[in-house]
C-alpha positions in Angstrom: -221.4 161.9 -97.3 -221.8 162.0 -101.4 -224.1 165.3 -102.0 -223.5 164.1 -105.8 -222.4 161.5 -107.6 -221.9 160.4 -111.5 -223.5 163.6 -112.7 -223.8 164.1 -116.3 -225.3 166.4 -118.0 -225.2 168.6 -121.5 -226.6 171.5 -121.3 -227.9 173.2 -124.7 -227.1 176.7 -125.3 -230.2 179.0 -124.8 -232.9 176.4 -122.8 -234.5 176.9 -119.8 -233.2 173.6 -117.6 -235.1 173.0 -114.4 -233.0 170.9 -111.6 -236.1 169.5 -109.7 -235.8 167.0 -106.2 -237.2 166.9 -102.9 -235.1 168.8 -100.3 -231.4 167.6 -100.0 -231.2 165.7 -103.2 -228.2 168.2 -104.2 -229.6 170.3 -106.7 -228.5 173.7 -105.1 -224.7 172.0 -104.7 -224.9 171.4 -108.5 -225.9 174.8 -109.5 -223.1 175.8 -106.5 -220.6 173.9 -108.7 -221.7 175.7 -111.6 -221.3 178.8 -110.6 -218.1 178.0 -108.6 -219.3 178.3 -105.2 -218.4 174.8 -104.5 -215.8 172.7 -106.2 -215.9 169.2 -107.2 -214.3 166.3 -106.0 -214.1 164.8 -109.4 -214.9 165.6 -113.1 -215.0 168.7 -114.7 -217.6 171.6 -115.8 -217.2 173.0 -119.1 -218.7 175.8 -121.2 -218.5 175.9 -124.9 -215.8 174.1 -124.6 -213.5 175.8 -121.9 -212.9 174.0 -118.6 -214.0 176.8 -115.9 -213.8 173.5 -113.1 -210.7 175.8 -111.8 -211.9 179.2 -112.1 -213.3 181.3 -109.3 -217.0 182.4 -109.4 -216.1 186.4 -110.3 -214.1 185.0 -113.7 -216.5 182.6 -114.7 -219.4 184.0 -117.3 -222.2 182.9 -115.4 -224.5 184.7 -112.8 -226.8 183.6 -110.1 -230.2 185.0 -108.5 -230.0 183.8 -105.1 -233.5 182.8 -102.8 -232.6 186.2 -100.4 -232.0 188.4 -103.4 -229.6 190.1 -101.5 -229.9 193.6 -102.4 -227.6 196.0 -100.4 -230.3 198.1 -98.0 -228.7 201.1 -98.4 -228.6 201.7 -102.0 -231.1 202.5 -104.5 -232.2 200.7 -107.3 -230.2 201.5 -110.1 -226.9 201.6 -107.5 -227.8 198.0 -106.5 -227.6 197.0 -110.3 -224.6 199.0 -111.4 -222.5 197.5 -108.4 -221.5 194.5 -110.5 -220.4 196.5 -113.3 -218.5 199.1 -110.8 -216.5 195.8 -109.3 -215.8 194.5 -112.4 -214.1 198.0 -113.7 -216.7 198.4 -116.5 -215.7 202.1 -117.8 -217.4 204.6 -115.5 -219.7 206.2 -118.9 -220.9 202.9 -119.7 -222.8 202.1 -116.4 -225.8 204.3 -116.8 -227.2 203.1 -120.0 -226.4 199.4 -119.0 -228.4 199.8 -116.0 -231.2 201.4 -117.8 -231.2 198.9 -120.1 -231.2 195.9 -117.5 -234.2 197.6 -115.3 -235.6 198.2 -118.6 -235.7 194.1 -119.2 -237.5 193.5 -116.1 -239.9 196.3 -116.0 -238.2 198.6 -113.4 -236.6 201.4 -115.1 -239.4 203.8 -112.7 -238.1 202.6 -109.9 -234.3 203.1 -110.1 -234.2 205.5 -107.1 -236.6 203.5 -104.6 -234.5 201.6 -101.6 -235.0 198.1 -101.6 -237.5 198.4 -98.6 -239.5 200.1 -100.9 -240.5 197.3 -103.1 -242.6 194.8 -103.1 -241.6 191.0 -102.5 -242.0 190.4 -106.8 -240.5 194.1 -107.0 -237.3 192.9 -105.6 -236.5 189.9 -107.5 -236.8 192.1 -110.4 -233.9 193.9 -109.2 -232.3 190.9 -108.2 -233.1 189.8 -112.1 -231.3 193.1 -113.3 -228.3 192.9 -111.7 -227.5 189.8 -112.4 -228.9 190.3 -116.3 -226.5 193.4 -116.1 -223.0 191.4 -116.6 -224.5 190.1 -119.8 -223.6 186.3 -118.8 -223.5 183.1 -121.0 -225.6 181.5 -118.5 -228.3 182.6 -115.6 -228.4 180.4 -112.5 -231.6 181.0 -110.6 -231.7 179.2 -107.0 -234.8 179.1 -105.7 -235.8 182.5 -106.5 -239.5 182.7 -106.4 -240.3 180.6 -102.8 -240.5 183.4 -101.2 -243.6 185.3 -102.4 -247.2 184.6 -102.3 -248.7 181.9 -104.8 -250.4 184.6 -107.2 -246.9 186.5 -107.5 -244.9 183.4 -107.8 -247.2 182.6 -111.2 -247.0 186.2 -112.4 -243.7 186.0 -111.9 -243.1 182.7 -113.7 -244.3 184.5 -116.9 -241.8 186.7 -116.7 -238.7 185.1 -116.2 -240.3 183.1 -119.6 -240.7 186.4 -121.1 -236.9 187.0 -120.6 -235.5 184.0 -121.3 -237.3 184.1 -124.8 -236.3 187.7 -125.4 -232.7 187.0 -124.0 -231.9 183.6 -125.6 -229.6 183.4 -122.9 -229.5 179.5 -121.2 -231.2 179.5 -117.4 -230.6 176.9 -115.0 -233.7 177.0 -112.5 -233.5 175.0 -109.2 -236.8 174.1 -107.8 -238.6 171.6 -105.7 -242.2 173.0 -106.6 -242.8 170.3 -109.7 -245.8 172.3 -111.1 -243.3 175.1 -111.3 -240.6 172.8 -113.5 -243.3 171.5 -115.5 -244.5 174.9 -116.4 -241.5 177.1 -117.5 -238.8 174.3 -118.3 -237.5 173.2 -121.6 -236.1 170.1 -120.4 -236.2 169.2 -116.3 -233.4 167.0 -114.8 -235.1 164.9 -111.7 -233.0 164.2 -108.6 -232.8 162.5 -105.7 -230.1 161.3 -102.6 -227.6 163.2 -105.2 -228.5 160.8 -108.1 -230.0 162.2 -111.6 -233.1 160.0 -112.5 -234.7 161.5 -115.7 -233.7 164.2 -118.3 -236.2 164.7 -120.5 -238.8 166.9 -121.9 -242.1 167.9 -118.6 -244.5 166.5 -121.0 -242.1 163.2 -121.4 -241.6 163.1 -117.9 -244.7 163.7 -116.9 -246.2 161.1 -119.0 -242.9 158.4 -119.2 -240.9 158.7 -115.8 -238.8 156.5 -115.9 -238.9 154.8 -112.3 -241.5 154.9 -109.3 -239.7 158.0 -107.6 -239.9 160.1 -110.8 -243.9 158.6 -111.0 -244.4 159.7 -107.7 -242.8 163.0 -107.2 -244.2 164.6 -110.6 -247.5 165.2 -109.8 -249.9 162.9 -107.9 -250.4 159.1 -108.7 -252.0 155.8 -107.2 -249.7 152.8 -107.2 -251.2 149.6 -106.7 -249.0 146.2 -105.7 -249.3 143.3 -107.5 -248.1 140.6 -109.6 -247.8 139.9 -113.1 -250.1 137.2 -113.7 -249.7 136.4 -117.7 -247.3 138.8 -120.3 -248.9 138.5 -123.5 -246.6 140.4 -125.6 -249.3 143.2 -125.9 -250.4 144.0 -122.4 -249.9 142.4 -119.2 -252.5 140.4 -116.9 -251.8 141.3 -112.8 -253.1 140.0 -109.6 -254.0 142.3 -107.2 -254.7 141.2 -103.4 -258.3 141.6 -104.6 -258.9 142.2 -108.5 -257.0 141.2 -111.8 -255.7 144.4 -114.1 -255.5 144.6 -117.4 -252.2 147.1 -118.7 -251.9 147.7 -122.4 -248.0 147.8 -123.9 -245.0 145.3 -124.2 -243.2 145.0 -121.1 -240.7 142.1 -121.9 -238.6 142.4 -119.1 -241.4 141.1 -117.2 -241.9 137.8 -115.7 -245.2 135.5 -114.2 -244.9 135.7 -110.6 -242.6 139.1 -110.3 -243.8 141.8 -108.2 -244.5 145.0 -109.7 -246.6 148.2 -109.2 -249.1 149.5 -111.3 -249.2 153.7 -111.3 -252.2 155.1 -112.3 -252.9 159.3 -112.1 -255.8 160.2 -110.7 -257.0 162.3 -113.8 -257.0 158.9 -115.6 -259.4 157.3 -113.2 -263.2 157.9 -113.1 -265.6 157.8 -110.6 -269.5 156.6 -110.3 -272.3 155.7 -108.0 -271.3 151.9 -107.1 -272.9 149.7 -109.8 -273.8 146.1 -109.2 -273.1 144.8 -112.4 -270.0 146.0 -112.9 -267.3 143.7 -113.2 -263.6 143.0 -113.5 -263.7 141.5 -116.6 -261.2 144.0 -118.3 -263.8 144.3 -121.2 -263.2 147.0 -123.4 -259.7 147.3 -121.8 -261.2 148.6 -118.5 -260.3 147.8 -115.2 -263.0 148.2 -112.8 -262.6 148.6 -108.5 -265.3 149.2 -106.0 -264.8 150.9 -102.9 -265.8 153.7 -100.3 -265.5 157.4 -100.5 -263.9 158.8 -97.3 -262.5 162.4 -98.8 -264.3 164.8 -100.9 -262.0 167.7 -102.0 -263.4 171.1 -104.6 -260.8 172.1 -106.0 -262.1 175.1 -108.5 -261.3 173.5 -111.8 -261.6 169.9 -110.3 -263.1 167.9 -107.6 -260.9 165.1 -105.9 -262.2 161.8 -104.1 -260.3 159.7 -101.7 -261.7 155.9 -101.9 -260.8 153.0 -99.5 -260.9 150.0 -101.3 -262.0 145.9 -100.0 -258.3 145.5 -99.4 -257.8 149.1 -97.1 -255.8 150.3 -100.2 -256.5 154.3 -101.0 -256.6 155.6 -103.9 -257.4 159.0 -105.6 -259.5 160.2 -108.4 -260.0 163.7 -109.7 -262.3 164.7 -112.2 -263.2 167.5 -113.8 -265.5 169.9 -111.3 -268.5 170.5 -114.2 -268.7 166.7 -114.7 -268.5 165.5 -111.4 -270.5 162.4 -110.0 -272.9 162.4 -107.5 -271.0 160.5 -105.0 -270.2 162.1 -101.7 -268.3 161.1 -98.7 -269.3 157.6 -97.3 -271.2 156.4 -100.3 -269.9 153.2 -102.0 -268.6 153.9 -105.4 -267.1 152.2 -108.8 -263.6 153.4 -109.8 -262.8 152.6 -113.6 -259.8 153.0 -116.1 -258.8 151.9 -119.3 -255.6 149.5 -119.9 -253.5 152.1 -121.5 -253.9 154.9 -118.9 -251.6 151.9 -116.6 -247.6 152.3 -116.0 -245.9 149.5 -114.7 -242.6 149.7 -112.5 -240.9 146.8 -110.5 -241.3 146.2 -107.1 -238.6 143.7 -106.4 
């Protein structure tokens, strides 16, 4: 079995890089490879230069914060952190100031004689932060290190490990399968899936380009609807739905009459209304206009999202903003609307 294959990546020195998949799409094993915990059955890794594809994890300059943290029970704080530097033979007058200065980083120079059962969930990853900040590596390889505590600690600590990798300018590589998470902290995020990268690029360029229907699906939430192109005029397309013709702005000339495709559409593009008569599918004013039946109402704090069954059972989802929200409730007939360019269009053959 392949947990990889035809990876290729350049890193840049001092950004935050976010490996982001669904479980088993061999993110872990790539950061593993990194670090030197697994070794490659082809290619090579390189830093600034230096092939470390050879070199065991301990000589490599590179350090990892692991899911379990894995602080020894029966040390304290500060022992846990200067452990590293003890094992690696750092002169025995340097350790006290470096491990000062690493809690210092993270906020938990107070704590230096608490025992690890002492500390809170966020407390400990701190430490776990520390001691791996402590070697001073080129490069910080964090696996998963936040899915462990609660959702309000998990964003407090997100800030954070921004906060450090701004003061630190040192490069992180942050594995992940929460997408909001990538989006949020990540210079660049590399997508992948069945051990296959499919996008590098910018979370605002992925979010609003992904470059294939698993990217569009797995970054954030979006409607796809089948269909088939019906006319490519150079400018937008013209597709057939089973029940309603669509309207999608852009040049897509690798796009042929009669070749299946779907239509992606985020449900923060879509708006909702009371079901109107009169409204057609015409495509004026570069809108596209369905009709169909609310069946989930969902508050969401900031937003409220509906759940509508279209003619042809198809299910779609629209979320609009909670202060602006229609008067449509579960079980009333209502109009769904959105304009030609808020439309992506993959194949489907």
């Amino acid at each position: 079995m392949t947990a990889l294959a035809d990876v290729t990546l350049d890193i840049h020195r001092g950004e935050f890089l976010s490996l982001l998949g669904p479980s088993g799409c061999g993110k872990t094993t790539l950061l593993r490879m990194i670090a030197g915990f697994e070794n490659p059955t082809s290619g090579r890794i390189e830093l600034d230069g230096e092939d470390l594809t050879a070199l065991p994890p301990h000589r490599r300059p590179v350090n990892t914060v692991f899911q379990s943290y894995a602080l020894f029970p029966h040390m304290s704080v500060a022992e846990n952190v200067a452990y590293g530097l003890r094992r690696n033979k750092v002169p025995r007058a340097e350790i006290p100031a470096r491990v000062k200065e690493s809690l210092s980083l993270v906020r938990m120079d107070h704590l230096a004689d608490r025992k690890p059962h002492q500390l809170s969930g966020g407390q400990q990853q701190r430490v776990a932060m520390a001691r791996a900040l402590v070697n001073r590596p080129t490069v910080l390889l964090l696996d998963e290190p936040m899915s462990a505590l609660d959702r309000q600690l998990r964003e407090e600590m997100q800030l954070e490990l921004i906060r450090l990798h701004t003061d630190l300018g040192l490069t992180f590589i942050f594995v992940t399968h929460d997408q909001e998470e990538a989006l949020a902290m990540s210079d660049r995020v590399v997508v992948l899936n069945h051990g296959v990268v499919q996008q590098v690029d910018s979370a605002e360029e992925i979010y609003q380009h992904p470059a294939n229907p698993f990217v569009a699906g797995f970054i954030g939430k979006q409607n796809f609807v089948p269909a088939s192109v019906e006319s490519n005029e150079g400018e937008y397309l013209i597709l057939r739905g089973e029940r309603e013709m669509l309207k999608v702005a852009g040049s897509y000339p690798e796009f042929r009459r009669g070749q299946r495709v779907l239509a992606a559409i985020r449900p923060e593009n879509m708006r909702i209304a009371p079901f109107d008569a009169s409204a057609s599918n015409e495509n004026e004013l570069g809108t596209n206009v369905v009709s169909g039946v609310v069946i989930g109402e969902s508050f969401r704090g900031d937003a409220v999202t509906f759940l509508v069954r279209l003619a042809d059972q198809h299910e779609i989802l629209v979320r609009v903003p909670a202060r602006s929200a229609p008067s449509v409730s579960e079980g009333d007939h209502a109009t769904v609307s959105w304009s030609d360019d808020a439309v992506q269009v993959f194949s489907d053959e």
